[in-house]
C-alpha atoms as a printed R data frame, in Angstrom:
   type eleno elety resid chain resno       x      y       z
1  ATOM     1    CA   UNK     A     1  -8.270  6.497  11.609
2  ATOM     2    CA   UNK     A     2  -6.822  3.343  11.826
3  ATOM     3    CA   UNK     A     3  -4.657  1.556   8.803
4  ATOM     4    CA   UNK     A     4  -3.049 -1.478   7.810
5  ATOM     5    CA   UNK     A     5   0.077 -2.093   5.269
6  ATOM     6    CA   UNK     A     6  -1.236 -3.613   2.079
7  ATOM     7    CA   UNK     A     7   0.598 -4.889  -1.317
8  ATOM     8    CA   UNK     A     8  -1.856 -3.642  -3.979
9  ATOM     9    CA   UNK     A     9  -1.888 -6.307  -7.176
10 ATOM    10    CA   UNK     A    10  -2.107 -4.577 -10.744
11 ATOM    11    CA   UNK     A    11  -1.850 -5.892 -14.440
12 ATOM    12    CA   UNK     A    12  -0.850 -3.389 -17.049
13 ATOM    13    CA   UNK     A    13  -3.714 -3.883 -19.266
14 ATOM    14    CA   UNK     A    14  -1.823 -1.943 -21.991
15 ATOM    15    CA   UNK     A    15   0.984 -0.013 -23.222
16 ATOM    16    CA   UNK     A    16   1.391  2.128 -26.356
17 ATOM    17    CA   UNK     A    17   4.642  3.835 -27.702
18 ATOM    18    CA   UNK     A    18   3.614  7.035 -29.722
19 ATOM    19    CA   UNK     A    19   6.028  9.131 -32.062
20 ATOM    20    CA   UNK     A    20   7.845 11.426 -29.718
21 ATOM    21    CA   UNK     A    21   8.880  8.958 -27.911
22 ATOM    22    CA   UNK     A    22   6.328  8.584 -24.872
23 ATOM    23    CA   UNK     A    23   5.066  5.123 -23.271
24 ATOM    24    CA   UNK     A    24   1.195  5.294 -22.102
25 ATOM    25    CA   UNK     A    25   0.667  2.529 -19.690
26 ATOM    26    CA   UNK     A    26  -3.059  1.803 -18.728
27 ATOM    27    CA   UNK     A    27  -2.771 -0.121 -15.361
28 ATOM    28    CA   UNK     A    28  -5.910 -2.288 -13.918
29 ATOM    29    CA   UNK     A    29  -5.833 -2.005  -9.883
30 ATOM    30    CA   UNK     A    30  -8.321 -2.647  -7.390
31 ATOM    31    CA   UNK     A    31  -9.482  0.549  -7.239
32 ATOM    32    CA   UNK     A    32 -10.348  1.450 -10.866
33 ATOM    33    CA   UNK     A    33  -8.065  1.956 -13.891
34 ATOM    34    CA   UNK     A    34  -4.790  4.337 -13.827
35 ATOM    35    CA   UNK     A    35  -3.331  5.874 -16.920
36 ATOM    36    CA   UNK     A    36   0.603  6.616 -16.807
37 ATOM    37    CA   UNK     A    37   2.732  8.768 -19.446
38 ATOM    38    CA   UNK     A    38   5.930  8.215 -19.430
39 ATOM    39    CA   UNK     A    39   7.570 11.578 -21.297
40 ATOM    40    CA   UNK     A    40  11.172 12.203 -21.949
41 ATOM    41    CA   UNK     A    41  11.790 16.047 -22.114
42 ATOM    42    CA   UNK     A    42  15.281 17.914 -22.064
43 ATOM    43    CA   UNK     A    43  17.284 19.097 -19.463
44 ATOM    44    CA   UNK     A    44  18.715 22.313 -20.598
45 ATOM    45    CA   UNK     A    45  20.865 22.666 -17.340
46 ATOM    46    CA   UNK     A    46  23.137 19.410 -18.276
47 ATOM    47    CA   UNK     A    47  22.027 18.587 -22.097
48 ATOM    48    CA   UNK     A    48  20.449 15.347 -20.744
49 ATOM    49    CA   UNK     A    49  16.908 13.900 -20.740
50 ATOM    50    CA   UNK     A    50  14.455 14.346 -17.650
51 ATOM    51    CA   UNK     A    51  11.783 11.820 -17.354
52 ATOM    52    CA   UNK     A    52   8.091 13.196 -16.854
53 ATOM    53    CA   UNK     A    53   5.492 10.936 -15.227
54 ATOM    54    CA   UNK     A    54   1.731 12.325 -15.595
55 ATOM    55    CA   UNK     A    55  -0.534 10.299 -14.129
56 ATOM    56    CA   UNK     A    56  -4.416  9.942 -14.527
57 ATOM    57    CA   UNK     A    57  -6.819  7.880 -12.341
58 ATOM    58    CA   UNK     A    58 -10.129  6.943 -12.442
59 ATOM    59    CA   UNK     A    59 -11.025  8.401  -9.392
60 ATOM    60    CA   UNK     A    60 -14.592 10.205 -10.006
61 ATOM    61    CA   UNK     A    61 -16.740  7.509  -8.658
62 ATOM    62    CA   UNK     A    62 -15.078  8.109  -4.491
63 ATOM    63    CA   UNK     A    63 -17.267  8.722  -1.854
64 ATOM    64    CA   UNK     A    64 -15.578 10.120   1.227
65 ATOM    65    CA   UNK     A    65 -14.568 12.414   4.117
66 ATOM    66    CA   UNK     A    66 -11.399 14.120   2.964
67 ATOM    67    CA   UNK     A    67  -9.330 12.639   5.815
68 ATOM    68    CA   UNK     A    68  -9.251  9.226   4.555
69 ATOM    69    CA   UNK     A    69  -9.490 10.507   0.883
70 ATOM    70    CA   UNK     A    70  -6.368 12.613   1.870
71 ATOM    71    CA   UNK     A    71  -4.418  9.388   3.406
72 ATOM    72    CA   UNK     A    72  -5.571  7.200  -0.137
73 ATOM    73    CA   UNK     A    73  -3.968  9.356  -2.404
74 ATOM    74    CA   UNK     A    74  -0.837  9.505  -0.655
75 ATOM    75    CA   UNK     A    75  -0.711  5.698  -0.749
76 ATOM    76    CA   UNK     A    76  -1.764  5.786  -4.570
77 ATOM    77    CA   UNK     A    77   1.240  8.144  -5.675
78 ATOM    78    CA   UNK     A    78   3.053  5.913  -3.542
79 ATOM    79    CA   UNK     A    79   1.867  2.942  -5.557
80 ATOM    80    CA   UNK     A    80   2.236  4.807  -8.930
81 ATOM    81    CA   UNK     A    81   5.857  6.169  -8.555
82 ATOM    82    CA   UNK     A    82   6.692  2.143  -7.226
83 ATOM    83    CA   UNK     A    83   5.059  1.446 -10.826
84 ATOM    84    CA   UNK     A    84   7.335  3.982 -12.231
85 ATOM    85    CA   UNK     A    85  10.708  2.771 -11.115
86 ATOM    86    CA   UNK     A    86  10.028 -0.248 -12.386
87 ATOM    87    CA   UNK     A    87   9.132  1.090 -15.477
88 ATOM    88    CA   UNK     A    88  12.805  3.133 -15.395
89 ATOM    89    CA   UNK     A    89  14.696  0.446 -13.602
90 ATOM    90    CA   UNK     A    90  13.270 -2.816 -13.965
91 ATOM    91    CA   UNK     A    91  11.890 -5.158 -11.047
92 ATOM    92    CA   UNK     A    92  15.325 -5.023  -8.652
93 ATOM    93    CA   UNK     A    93  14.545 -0.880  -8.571
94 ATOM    94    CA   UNK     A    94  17.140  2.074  -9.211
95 ATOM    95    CA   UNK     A    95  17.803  2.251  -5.150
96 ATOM    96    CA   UNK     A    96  18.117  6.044  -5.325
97 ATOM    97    CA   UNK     A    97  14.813  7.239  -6.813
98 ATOM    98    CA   UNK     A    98  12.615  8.140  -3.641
99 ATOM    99    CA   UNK     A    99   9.459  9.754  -3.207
């Protein structure tokens, strides 16, 4: 299968803070809506804080062979962790986070 490079546009439709401190981004794409949480949880090993992405996509409505299906989501947890260091580190990026 062939493929070309594309930059995917999004708008974060919404975002929601709740109690424990978790961020809930809903995020309008092309290809349907994507729901990120954005969970702090503790690192017992060093006393710190580990960040927990869990991400939810509206994804029921594809139609395909599983090759190509395959080769999307790769490129869509690609997309979401890009969303994700921006979330952590702003537009200019962390530089060390890589998938």
């Amino acid at each position: 299968m062939d493929s070309v490079k594309l930059q995917i546009p999004y708008t974060i439709l919404s975002t929601r803070f709740n109690p424990e401190g978790d961020t809930e981004n809903r995020v309008l794409t092309p290809f349907g809506s994507i729901d990120m949480t954005f969970r702090k949880i503790p690192n017992i090993k060093d006393r710190g804080v580990c960040l927990e992405i869990n991400v939810n996509g509206d994804t029921d409505h594809w139609v395909s062979d599983d090759g190509s299906i395959a080769e999307f989501k790769d490129v869509l947890v690609r997309f979401t962790w890009e969303i994700a260091q921006k979330h952590m580190c702003g537009d200019d990026g962390c530089g060390f986070f890589k998938i």
